[in-house]
C-alpha positions in Angstrom: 3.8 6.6 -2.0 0.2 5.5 -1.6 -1.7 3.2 -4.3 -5.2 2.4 -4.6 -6.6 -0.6 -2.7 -3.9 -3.5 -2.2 -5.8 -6.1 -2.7 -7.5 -4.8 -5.4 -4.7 -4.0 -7.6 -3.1 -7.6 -6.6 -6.1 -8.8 -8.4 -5.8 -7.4 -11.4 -2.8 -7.7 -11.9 -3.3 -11.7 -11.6 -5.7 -11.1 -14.2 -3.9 -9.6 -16.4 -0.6 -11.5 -16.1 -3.0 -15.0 -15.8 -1.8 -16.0 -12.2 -4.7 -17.1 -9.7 -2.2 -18.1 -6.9 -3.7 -16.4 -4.2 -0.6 -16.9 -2.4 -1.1 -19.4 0.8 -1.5 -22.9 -0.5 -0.1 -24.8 1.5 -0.9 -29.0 0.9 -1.6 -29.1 4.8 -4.1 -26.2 4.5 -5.9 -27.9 1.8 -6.2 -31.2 3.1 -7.6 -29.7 6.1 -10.3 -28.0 3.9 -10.8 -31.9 1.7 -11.5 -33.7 4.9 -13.8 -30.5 6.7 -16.0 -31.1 3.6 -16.2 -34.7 3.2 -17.1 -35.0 6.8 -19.9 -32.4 6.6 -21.1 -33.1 2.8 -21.5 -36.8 3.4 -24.0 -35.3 6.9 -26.0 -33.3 3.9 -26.9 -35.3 0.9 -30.7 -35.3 1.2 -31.3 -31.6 0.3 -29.0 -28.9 -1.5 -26.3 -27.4 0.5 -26.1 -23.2 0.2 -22.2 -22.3 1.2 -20.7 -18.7 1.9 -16.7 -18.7 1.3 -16.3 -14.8 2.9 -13.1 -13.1 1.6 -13.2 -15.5 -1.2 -10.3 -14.3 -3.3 -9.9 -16.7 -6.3 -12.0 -19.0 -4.9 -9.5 -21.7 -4.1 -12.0 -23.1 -0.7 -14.5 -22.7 -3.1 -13.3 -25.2 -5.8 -12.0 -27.4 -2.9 -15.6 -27.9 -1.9 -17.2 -27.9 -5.8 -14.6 -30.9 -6.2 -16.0 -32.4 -3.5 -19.5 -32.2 -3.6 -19.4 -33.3 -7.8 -17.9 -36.8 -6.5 -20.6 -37.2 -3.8 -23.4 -35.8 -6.0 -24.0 -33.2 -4.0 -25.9 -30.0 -4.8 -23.7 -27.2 -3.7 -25.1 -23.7 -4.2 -21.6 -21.3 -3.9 -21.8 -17.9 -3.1 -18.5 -16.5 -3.3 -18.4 -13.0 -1.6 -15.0 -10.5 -1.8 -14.7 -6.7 -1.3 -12.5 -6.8 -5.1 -14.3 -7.3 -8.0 -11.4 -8.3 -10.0 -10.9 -11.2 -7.1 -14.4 -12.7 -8.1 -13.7 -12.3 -11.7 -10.9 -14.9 -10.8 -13.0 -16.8 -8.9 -15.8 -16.9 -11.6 -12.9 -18.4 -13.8 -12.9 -22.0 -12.1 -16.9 -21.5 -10.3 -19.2 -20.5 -13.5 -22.0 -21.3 -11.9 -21.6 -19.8 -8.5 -23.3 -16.3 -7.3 -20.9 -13.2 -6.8 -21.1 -10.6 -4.3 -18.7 -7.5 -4.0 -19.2 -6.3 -0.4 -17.3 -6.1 2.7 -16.9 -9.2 4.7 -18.5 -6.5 7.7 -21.1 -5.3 5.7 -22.2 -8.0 3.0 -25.9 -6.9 2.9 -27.1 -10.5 2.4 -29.9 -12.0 4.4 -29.7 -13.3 8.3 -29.3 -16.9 8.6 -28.9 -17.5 4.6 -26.6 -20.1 4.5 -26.4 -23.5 5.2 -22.3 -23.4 5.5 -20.1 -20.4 5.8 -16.4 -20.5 5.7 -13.8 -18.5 5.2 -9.6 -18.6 4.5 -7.7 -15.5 5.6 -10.9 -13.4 4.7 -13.8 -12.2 7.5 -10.3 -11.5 9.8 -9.4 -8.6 7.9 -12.5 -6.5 8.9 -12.4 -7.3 12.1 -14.7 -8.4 14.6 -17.6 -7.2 12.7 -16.4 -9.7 9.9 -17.0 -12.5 12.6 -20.2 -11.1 13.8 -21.5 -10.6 10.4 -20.2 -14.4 9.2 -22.1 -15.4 12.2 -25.2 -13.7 11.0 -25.2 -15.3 8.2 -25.5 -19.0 9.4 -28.7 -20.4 9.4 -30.1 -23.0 11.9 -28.2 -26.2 11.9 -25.4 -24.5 9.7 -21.9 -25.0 10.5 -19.5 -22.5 10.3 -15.6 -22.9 9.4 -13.1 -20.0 9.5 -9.0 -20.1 9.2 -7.4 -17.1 10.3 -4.6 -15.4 10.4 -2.1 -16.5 13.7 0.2 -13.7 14.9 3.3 -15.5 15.2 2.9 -18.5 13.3 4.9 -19.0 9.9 2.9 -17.1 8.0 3.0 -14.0 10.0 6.8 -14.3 10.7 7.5 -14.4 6.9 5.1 -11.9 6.3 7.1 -9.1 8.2 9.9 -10.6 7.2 8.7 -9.3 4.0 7.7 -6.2 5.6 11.3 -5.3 6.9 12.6 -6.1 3.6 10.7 -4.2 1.1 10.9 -1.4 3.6 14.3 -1.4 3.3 14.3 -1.1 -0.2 12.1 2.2 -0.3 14.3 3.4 2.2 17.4 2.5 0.2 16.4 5.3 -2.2 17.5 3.3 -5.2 15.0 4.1 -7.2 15.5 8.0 -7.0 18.7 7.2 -7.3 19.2 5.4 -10.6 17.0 8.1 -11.8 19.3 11.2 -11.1 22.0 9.4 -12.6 20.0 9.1 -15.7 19.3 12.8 -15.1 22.7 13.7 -15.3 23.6 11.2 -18.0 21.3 13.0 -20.3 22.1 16.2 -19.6 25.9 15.5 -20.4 24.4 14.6 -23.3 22.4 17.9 -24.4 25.4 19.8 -23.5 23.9 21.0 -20.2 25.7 19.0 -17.6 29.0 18.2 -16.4 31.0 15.5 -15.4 31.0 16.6 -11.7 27.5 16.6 -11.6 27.7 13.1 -13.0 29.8 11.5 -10.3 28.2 13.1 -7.5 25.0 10.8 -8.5 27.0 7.8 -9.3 28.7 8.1 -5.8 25.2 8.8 -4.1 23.8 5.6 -6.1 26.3 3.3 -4.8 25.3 3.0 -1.1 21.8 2.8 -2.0 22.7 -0.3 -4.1 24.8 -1.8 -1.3 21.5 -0.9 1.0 19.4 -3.6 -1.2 22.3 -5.9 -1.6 22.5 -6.7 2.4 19.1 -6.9 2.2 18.7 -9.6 0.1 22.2 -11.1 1.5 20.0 -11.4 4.3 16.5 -12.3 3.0 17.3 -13.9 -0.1 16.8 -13.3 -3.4 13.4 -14.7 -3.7 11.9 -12.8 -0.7 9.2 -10.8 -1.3 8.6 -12.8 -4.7 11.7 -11.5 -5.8 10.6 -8.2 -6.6 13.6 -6.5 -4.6 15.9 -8.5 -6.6 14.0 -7.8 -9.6 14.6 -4.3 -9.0 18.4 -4.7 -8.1 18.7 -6.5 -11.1 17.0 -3.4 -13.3 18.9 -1.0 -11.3 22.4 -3.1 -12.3 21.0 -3.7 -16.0 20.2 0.3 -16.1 23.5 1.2 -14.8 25.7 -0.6 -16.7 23.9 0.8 -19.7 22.6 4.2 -18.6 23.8 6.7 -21.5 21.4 4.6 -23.9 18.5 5.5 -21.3 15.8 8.1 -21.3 14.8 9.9 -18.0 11.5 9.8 -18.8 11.5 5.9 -19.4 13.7 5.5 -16.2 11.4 7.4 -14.4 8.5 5.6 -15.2 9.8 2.6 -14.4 10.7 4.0 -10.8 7.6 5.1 -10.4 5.9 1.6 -11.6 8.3 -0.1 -8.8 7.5 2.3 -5.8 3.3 1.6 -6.9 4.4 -2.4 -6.8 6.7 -2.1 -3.7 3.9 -0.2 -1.5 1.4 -2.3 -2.7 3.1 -5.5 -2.0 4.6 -4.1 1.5 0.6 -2.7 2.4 -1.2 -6.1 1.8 1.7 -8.0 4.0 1.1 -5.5 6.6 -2.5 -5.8 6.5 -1.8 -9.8 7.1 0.2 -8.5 9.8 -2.9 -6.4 11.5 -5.1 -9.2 10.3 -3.9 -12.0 12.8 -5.4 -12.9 15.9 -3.0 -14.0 19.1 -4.6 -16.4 21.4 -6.3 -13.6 23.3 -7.8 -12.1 19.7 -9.3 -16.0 18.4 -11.0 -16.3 22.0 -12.6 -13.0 21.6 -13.5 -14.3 17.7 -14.7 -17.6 19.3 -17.2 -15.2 21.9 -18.5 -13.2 19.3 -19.4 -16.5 17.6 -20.9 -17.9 21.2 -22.9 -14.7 21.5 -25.0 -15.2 18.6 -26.1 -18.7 19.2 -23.0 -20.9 17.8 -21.4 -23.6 19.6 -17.3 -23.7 19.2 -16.9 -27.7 18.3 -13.1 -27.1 17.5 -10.9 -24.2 17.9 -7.4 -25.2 17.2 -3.9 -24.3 15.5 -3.3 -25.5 11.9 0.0 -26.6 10.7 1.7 -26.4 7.4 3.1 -29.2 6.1 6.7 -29.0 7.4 5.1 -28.8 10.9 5.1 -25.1 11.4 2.2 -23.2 12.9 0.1 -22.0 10.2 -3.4 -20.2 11.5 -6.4 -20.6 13.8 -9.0 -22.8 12.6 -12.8 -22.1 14.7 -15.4 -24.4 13.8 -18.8 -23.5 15.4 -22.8 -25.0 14.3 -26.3 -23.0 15.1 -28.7 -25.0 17.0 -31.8 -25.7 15.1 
C-alpha cells in the first residue's frame, strides 16, 4: 500500500490531533542545542542575527534558539524552511514572527550566503549530499554552521528498524484482511447468503494472523512503534469478540485507515534508516562542507541522555 508523502501526512495529522512532538527530544539533544546558542549568541549581540533551521519540522531548534536570544536581547531573524507545509504550519504555532519557506532542503531557492547561522536537526540529511552542499551555500561569511544528523547504528537508528521489522511484520501478518473476511462471512450468514463453513474457514485463517502480531509485540513490546500494532491487535480483538454487530463496509474502512497509518509510519522510519550517515558518510558530509570554504571546528558523536549514541553533530564557520 503506498500513501502520499510520509512526512507530510505525519504533519497533519499532528495538526489535527494537536501533537507537535516531532518525535526525538531527547534532554541531551536539547541541551546540546541551549549551550551551541549561548556560546555563539553571546559572540553576536552587536547586530541582528539571520538563522536557517533546514528541515525545520515543528520548529523545536527554532524555539530553543528564540528562548535564547529573548533572555540575551538578541535580535534573531528565524527562517524556518521544511519541504511540508503542514510542518511549518506547526512551527508558525510557537515562531509567529519567523519567515516560512516550503522547499527542499536540496533545492531551497534562497540566496547564496544569506544567513548568518544555519542549522539543522535530522533535516538537510534526508536529501542527501545536495542538502549539505546547499546548507553550505547558504552560509554567509563569518557564519557558523551547526547540523545533527542521523548516525547509522546509534540508538536512534537501532530502534528505528526495530520499528521497521515490527510494523512489517504486522502487514505481513495479514490481520487486517483477515478480520475483514470474517466480517465478510459474518454478514453474509446474516443475509442468508453464507454458511457456517464458510465462516470457520475465516475464523481459522484469522487466528495465525493474530498469533503473528502477538509474538511481535511479545517481542517488541506493546508500546513499539507508538503502539499502533497494539492498537490494532487490540481493534482486531475488540472486532472479533463482537463481529456479528459489525458492518463490512465499516470494518473495511478501518483496515484500510490502518494499512495508510502502518505504511506511513513504517516509510518515514525507513527513510531515517536511509537518512543516517556511518562514519565514512559524515566525513564525506564534513568534505562537502570543506569544499565550499567552511572549516570543520567539531565533528563529533552526540549522546542521549542515558549514554547511548545519539547522532553526528558537524560544526563548521566561513571565513570572512
Amino acid at each position: 500500500m503506498q500513501t502520499t508523502d510520509p512526512w507530510h501526512s505525519f504533519w497533519q495529522n499532528a495538526a489535527r490531533h494537536g501533537k507537535t512532538d516531532s518525535g526525538v527530544k531527547d534532554p541531551a539533544l536539547a541541551n546540546a542545542w541551549q549551550n551551541f546558542f549561548q556560546t555563539e549568541f553571546s559572540q553576536r549581540q552587536v547586530h541582528p542575527l539571520s538563522m536557517l533551521d533546514m528541515g525545520c519540522g515543528d520548529g523545536a531548534i527554532s524555539q530553543i534558539a528564540q528562548a535564547e536570544a529573548e533572555r540575551i536581547g538578541l535580535d534573531l531573524q528565524i527562517t524556518c524552511l521544511d519541504s511540508s507545509a503542514a510542518a511549518l504550519e506547526q512551527a508558525q504555532a510557537s515562531l509567529p514572527n519567523a519567515q516560512l519557506v516550503t522547499a527542499s532542503a536540496a533545492d531551497s531557492g534562497l540566496d547564496d550566503k544569506a544567513f548568518d547561522l544555519v542549522v539543522s536537526q535530522f533535516g538537510v540529511e534526508y536529501a542527501g549530499q545536495e542538502g549539505i552542499a546547499e546548507a553550505a551555500r547558504l552560509l554567509a561569511p563569518s557564519g557558523q554552521i551547526a547540523l545533527v544528523i542521523h548516525q547509522a547504528g546509534s540508538a536512534i537508528d537501532t530502534e528505528s528498524r526495530a520499528t521497521v521489522a515490527a510494523i512489517s511484520a504486522v502487514q505481513d501478518s495479514g490481520i487486517l484482511a483477515a478480520i475483514c473476511k470474517l466480517c465478510d462471512e459474518s454478514m453474509a450468514i446474516r443475509r442468508g447468503e453464507g454458511s457456517r463453513v464458510g465462516f470457520e474457514l475465516a475464523d481459522r485463517a484469522l487466528a495465525p494472523c493474530v498469533k503473528a502480531v502477538e509474538e511481535t509485540l511479545q517481542e517488541q513490546g506493546k508500546s513499539v512503534a507508538s503502539g499502533l500494532p497494539f492498537r490494532i491487535y487490540s481493534d482486531v480483538a475488540q472486532m472479533y469478540r463482537s463481529i456479528n454487530n459489525y458492518d463490512s463496509e465499516d470494518i473495511q474502512h478501518w483496515a484500510d485507515q490502518a494499512g495508510v497509518e502502518l505504511e506511513g509510519y513504517r516509510q518515514r522510519m525507513q527513510s531515517m534508516l536511509d537518512a543516517g550517515l556511518d562514519t565514512a558518510g559524515v566525513e564525506a558530509a564534513a568534505q562537502v562542507l570543506a569544499a565550499a570554504g567552511i572549516e570543520i571546528t567539531q565533528r563529533d558523536s552526540l549522546q542521549l541522555q542515558d549514554q547511548r549514541a545519539a547522532a553526528w553533530r558537524v560544526l563548521g564557520q566561513r571565513s570572512s
